[in-house]
C-alpha positions in Angstrom: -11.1 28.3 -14.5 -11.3 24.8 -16.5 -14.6 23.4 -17.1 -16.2 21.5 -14.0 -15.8 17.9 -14.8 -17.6 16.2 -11.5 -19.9 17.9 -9.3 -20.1 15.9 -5.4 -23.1 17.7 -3.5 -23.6 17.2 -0.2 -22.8 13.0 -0.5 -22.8 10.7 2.6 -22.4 7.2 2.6 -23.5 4.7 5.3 -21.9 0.9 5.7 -24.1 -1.3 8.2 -25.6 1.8 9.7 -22.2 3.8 10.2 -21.1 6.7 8.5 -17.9 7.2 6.5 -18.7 9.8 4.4 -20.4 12.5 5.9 -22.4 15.8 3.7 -19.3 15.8 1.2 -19.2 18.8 -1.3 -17.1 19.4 -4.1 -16.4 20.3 -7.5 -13.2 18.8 -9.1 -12.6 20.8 -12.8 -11.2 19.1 -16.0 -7.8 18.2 -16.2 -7.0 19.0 -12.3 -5.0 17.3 -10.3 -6.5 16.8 -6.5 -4.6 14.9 -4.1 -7.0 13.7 -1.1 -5.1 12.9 2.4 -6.9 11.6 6.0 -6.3 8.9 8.3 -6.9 5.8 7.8 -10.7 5.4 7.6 -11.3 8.8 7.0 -13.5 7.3 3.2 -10.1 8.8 1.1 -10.9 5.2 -0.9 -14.7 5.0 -0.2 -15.3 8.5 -2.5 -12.8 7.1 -5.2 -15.1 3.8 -5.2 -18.0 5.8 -5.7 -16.7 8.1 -8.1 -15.8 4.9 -10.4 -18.9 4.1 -9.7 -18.6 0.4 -8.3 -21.7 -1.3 -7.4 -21.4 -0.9 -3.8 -20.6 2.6 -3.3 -23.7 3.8 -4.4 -24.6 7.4 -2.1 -26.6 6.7 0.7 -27.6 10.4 0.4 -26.5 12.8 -1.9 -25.6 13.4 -5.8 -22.4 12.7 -8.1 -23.1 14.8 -11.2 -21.0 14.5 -14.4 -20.6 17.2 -17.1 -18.9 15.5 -19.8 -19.1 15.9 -23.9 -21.3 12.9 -25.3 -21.3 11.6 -28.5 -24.8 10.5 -29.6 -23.7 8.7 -32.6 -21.6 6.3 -30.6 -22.0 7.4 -27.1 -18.0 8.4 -27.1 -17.3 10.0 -24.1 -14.7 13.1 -23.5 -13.8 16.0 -21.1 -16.6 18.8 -20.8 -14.2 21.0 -22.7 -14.7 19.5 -26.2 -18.5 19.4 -26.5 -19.5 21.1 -30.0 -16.4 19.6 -31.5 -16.3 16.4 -33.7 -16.1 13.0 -32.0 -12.7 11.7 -32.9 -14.3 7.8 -32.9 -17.4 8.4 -35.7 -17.0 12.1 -37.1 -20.4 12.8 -34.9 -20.9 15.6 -32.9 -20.0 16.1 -29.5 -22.8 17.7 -27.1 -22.3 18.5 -23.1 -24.1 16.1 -21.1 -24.8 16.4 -17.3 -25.0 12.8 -15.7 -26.6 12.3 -12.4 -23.9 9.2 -11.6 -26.1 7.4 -9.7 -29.4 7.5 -11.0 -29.0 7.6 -14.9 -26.9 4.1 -15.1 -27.1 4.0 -18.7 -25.7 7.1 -19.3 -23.3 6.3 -16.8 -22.0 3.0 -18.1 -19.9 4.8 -21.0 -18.4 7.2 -18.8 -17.0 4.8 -16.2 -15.8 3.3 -19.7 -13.3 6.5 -19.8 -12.5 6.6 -16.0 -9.2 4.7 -15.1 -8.5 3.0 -11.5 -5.7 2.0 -9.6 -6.4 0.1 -6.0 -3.8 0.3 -3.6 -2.0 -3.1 -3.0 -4.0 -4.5 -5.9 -1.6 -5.9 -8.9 -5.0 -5.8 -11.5 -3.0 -7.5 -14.3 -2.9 -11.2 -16.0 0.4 -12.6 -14.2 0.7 -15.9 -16.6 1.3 -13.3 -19.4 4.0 -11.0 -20.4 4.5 -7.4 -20.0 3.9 -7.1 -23.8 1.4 -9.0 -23.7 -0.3 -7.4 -20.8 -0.5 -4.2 -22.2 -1.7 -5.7 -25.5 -4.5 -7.0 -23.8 -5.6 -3.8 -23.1 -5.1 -2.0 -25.9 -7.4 -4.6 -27.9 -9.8 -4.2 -25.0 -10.6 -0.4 -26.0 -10.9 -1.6 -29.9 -7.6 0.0 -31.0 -6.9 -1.0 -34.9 -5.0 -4.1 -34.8 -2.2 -2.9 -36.6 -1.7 -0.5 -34.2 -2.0 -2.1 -31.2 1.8 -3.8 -31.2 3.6 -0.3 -31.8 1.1 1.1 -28.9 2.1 -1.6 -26.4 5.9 -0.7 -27.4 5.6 2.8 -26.9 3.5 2.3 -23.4 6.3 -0.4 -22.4 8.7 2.5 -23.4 6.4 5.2 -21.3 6.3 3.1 -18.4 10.0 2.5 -18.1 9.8 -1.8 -18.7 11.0 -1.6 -22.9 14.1 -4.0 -20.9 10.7 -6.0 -19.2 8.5 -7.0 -22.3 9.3 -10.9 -23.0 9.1 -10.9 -18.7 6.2 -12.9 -16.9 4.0 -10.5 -15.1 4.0 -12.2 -11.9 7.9 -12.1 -12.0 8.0 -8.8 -11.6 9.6 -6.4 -8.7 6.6 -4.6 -6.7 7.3 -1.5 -8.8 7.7 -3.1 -12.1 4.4 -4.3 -11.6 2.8 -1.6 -10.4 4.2 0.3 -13.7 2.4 -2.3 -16.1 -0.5 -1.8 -13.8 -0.6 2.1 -15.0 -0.1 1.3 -18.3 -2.9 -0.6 -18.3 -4.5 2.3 -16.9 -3.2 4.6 -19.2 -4.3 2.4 -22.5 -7.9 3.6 -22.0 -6.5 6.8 -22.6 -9.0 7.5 -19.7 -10.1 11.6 -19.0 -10.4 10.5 -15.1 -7.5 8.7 -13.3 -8.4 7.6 -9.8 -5.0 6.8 -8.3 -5.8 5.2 -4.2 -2.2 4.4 -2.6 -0.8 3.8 -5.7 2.6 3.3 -4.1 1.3 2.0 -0.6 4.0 -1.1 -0.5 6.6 0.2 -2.8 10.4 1.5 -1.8 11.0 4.9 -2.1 12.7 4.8 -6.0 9.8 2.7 -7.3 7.3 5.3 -5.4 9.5 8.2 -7.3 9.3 6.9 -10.5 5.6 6.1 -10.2 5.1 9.5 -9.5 7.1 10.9 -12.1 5.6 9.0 -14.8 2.0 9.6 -13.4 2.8 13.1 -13.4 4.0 13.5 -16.3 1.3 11.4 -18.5 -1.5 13.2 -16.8 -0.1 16.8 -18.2 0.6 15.4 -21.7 -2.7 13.9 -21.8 -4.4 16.5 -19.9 -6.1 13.8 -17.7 -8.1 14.5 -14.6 -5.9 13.5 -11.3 -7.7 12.2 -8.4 -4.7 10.7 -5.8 -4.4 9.1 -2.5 -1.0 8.8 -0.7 -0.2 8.0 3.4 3.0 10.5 1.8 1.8 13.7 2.4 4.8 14.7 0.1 3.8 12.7 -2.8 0.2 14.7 -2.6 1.8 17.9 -2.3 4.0 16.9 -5.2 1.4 15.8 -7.4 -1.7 18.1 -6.7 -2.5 21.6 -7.8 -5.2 21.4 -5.1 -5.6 19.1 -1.7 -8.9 17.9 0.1 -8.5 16.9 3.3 -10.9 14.6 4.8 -11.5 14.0 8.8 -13.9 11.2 9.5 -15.4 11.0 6.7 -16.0 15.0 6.5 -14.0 17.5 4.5 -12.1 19.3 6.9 -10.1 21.5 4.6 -9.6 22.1 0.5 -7.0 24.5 -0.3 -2.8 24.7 -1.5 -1.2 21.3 -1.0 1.7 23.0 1.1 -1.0 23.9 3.7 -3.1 21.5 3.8 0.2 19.1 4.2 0.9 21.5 7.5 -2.6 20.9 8.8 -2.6 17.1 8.4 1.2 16.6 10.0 0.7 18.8 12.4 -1.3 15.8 14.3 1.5 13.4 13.7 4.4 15.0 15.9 7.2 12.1 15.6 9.4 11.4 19.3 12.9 10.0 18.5 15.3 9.2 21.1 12.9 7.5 23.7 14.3 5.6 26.8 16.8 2.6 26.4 14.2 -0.7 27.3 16.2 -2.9 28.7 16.5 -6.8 26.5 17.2 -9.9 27.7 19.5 -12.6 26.6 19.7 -13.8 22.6 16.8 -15.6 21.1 17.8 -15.7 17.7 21.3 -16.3 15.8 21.7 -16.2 12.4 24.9 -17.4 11.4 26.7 -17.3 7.5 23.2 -17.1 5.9 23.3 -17.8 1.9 20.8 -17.9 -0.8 21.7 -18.1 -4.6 19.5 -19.0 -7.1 19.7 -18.7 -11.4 18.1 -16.5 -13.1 17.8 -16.6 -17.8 19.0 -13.3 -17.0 21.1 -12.5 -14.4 22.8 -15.5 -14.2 23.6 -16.7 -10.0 21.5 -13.7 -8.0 22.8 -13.9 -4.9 19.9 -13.1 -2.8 22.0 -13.6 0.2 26.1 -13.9 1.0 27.0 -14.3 4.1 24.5 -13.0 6.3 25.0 -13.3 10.3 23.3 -11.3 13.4 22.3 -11.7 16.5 18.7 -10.8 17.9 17.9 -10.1 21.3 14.4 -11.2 23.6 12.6 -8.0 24.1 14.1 -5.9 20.9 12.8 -4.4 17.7 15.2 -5.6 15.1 15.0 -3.8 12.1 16.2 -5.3 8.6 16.2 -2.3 6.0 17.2 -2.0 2.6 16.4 -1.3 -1.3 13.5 -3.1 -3.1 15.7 -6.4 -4.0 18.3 -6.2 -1.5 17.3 -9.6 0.6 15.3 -8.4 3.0 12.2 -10.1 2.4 14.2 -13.5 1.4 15.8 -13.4 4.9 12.6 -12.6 6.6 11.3 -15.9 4.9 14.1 -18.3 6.0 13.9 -17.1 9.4 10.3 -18.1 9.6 10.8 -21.7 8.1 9.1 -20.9 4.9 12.3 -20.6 2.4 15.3 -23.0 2.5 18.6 -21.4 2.3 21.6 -22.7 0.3 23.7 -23.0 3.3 24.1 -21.2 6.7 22.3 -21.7 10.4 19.5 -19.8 11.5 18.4 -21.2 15.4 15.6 -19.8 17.7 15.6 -20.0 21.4 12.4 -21.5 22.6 11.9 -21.6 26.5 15.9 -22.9 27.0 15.7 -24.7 23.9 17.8 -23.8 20.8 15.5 -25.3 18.1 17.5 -25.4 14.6 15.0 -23.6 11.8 16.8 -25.8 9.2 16.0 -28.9 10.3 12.9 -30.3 9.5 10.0 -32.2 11.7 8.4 -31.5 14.5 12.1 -31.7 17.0 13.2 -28.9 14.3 11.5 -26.0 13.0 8.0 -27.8 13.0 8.8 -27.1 16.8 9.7 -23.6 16.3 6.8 -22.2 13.7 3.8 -22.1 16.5 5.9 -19.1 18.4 6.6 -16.9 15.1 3.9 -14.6 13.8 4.9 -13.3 10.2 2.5 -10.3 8.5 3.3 -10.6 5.1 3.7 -7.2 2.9 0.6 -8.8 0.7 -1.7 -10.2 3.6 -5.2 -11.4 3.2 -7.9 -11.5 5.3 -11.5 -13.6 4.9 -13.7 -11.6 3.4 -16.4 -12.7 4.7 -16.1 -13.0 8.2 -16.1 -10.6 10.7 -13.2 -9.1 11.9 -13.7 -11.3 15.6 -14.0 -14.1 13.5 -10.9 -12.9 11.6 -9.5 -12.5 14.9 -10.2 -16.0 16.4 -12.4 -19.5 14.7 -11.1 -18.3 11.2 -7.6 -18.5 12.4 -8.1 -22.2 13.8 -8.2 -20.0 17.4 -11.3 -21.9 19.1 -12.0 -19.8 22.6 -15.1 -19.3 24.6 -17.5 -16.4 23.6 -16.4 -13.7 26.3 -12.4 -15.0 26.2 -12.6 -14.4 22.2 -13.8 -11.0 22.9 -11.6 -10.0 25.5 -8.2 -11.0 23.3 -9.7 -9.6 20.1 -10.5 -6.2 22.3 -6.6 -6.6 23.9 -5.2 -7.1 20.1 -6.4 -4.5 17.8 -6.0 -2.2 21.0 -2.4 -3.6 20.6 -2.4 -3.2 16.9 -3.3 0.9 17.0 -6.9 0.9 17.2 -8.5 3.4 19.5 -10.3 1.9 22.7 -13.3 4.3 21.8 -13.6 2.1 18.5 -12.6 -1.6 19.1 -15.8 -3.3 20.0 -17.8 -1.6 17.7 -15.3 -2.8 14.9 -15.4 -6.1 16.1 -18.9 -6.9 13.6 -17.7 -5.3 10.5 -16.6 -7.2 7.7 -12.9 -6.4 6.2 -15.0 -4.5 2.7 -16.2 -2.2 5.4 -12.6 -1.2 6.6 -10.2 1.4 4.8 -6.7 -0.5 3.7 -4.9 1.2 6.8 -7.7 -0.3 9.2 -7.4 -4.1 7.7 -3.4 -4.0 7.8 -3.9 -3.2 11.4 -6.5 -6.1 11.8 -4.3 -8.2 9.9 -1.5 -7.4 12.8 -3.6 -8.0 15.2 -4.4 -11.9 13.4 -0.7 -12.1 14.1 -0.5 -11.0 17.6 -3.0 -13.0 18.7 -1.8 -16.0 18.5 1.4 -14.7 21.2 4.3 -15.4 19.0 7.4 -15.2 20.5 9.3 -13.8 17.5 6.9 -11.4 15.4 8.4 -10.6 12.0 7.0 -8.1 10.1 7.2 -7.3 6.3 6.7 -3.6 4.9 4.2 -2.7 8.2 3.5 0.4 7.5 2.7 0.4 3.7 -0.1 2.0 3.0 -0.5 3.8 6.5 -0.3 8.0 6.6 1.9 9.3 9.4 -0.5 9.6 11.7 -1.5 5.7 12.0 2.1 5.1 11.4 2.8 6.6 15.1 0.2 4.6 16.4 1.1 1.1 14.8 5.1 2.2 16.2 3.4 3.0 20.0 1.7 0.0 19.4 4.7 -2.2 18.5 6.6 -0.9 21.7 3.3 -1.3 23.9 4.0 -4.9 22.8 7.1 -5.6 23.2 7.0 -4.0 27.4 3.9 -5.3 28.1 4.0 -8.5 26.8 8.0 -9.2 26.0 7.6 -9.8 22.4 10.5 -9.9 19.8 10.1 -8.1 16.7 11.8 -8.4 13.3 10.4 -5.4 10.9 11.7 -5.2 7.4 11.3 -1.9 6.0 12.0 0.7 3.4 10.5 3.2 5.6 13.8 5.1 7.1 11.7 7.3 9.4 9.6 4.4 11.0 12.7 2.2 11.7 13.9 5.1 14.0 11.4 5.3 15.6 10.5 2.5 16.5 13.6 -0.3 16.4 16.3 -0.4 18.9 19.3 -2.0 16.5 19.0 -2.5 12.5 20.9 -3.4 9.8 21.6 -2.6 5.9 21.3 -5.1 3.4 22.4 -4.6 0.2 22.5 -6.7 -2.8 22.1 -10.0 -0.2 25.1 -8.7 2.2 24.5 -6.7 5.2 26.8 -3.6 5.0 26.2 -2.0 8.2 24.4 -3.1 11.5 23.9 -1.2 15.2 22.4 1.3 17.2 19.6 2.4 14.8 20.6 5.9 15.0 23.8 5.2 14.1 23.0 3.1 10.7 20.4 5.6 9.6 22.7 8.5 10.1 25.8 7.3 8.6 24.3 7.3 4.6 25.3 9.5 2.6 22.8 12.4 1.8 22.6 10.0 -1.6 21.5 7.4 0.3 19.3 8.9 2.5 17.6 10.3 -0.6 17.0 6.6 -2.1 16.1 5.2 1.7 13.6 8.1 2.6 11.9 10.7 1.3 14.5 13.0 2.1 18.0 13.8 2.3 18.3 15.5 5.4 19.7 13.4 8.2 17.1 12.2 10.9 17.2 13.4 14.2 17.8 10.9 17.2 
């Protein structure tokens, strides 16, 4: 067995009184790789927080210990495993240090120096500059001799799969792209702890695959310590010699990834097929839909050619595709906020057609009121509550008790359990877990009783198990209150269940639309592989 590296003994954490980490104990051992799965607020990002050591996650109870090998001369940190050996920084000599986390901060500043930390849905890099220069930054930043440092940011742009990406703006970047400088930010630290929390959460299924693949295989060659949070159970079980899994803030289970995997989807049974629910007559018509725009580059990107469906009142509509394909750019025009280079997109309001394209408040200044649109990288205001969220943030002025009563009726609406809706009503979005704020961030949406809902990437960073909710929720919605959904999606499982008709989009034209079943289960086992995490057909 490999030197322990962190030590968690009996840790519980408290926000505003509540628990979400509850008498956690473990012991994570140099150059392991642990993959951590749970629900949504089950504290799978709370204990990475606090094992970074951010000012806020401090343990209400408890100790995070740290055996690590400290240089005195220069305070150089490394893994337990090479105390008594020289200090490659000063030629001093390494010595094994135990570190209460918590208490001895000065001891603890130079080892948060070596741990590395990627936030799900957080692009931690300098957008203004380039890829190059990104991971130059860096490099410089962990005082790398400056001769170096260029041939190091090449080689890391090479690692990281962007050598055709360097002379690119960061903010230009794909979703995965960026996410790849992200690591290699990461990685320049050359850190001996990688905390790795959703590091895929928004990303399509080849972008998640590649992340993977690279973080795997940097962590062997470097012999880093793994900690990893995914809503893929898969991607755990693929990355992780060993799995935790946490229950409400408790460990629940810690043993092979393959069982643990079993345990956690054994909760999250999926129901295909469900009744045909009836729709009503069109409500929005899309009709020869084009978007081309010039790229140093590429040259004419046609984002869109030719694009033309019909949606019905009452239906789940869902747009799928590859990272790039359109769907997001269509998803955009059809809520007024992107002008295409030609085509007709109209909306049925009352008896009214109202023409998107047309600007003012007789064209789609008329329309915009009725659509809600959750973006894929949605925000909400830190610091008010989540019934302030919910209502006066939003513009939504309503008497105390009303306010209550549709913020109750909406996060109900949006997956929330009705055992936990009012008493998540005063807590502020930094006391949520990602899955719990998407779901308030849906519920912003649904609030407001669109007509047309469109929803982008809804189930990003959301495990199985609050995937099934956020689907039952969705249908809930649409009977109950005869909302129109548009979901655009990566997530080939999700779209089955939940949409009623869908269509393909690739490279800006739409190659296949119908019965979802039937567009899902007519790709290839090739496409399947690059739409889901599997090959194997879905079942209807």
């Amino acid at each position: 067995m490999k030197d322990a590296l962190i030590i968690v003994d009996g840790v519980s954490k408290k926000f505003n009184g509540n628990y979400v980490l509850r008498d956690v104990s473990l012991v994570i051992h140099e150059g392991e790789r642990v993959g951590i799965l749970g629900k949504s607020g089950s504290g799978k990002s709370v204990l990475l927080s606090m094992l970074k050591g951010l000012s806020e996650y401090a343990p209400t109870s408890g100790k995070v210990i740290y055996r690590v090998a400290s240089c005195k001369e220069c305070g150089f940190v490394e893994g337990p495993s090479r105390a008594g050996k020289v200090c490659p920084r000063c030629c001093g000599k390494m010595e094994l240090l135990e570190v209460d986390f918590w208490e001895d901060r000065e001891s603890a500043k130079d080892i948060k120096n070596r741990i590395a930390i990627m936030f799900q849905r957080t692009f931690a890099l300098y957008g203004s500059l380039t890829v190059y220069e990104n991971f130059v930054e860096a490099l410089e930043k962990v005082e790398i001799d400056g001769a170096d440092v260029g041939r190091k940011a090449l080689e890391l742009a090479k690692r990281m799969g962007l050598e055709h990406r360097l002379l690119h703006a960061a903010r230009d970047l794909s979703g995965g792209e960026k996410q790849r400088v992200v690591l290699g930010r990461q990685l320049a630290i050359s850190p001996i702890l990688l905390l790795a929390d959703e590091p895929t959460g928004t990303l399509d299924p080849i972008s998640a695959k590649m992340i993977y693949r690279i973080l795997s295989e940097e962590v062997k060659k470097k012999n880093i310590t793994l900690l990893v949070t995914s809503h893929l159970p898969e991607a755990v079980e693929a990355l992780s010699d060993r799995t935790i899994l946490l229950e409400d803030g408790r460990v629940k289970a810690i043993g092979e990834p393959k069982e643990i995997v079993k345990e956690f989807l054994s909760e999250a049974e999926v129901v295909y097929g469900e009744a045909k629910v009836e729709t009503g007559d069109t409500i929005l018509k899309v009709e020869g839909l084009k978007k081309h725009y010039f790229s140093i580059d590429k040259g004419v990107v046609r984002a869109l050619d030719e694009v033309s469906f019909e949606v019905r009142e009452g239906q789940i509509f869902g747009i799928v595709g590859m990272s790039g394909a359109g769907k997001t750019t269509l998803s955009r025009i059809i809520a007024g906020l992107t002008e295409p280079t030609s085509g007709r997109v109209w909306l049925r309001i009352g008896d009214e057609w109202v023409d998107m394209l047309q600007p003012g408040p007789t064209g789609r200044g008329r329309a915009t009121p009725y659509i809600g649109l959750l973006h894929q990288e949605y925000s909400l205001y830190p610091h008010r509550t989540v019934q302030e969220n919910l209502t006066d943030a939003i513009g939504l002025e309503l008497p105390d008790e009303f306010a209550k009563f549709k913020a109750v009726m909406v996060l109900r609406a949006a997956g929330f359990q009705e055992s936990v809706t009012e008493s998540i009503l005063n807590k502020y979005p930094d006391e949520l877990s990602e899955g719990e704020r998407h779901r308030v961030a849906l519920a912003q949406v649904l609030i407001r009783e669109p007509i047309l809902v469109i929803l982008d990437e809804p189930t990003g960073t959301m495990d199985p198990i609050t995937q099934q909710d956020v689907s039952r929720s969705i249908k809930n919605a649409r009977n109950e209150l005869r909302q129109t959904f548009l979901i655009v999606s990566h997530d080939m499982g999700f779209v089955l269940n939940t949409c009623d008709e869908a269509l393909l989009l690739r490279e800006g034209k739409i190659v296949m639309k119908g019965p979802t079943c039937e567009v899902v289960n007519s790709f290839s086992p090739e496409e399947m592989a690059e739409l889901s995490q599997s090959k194997d057909r879905l079942p209807c």
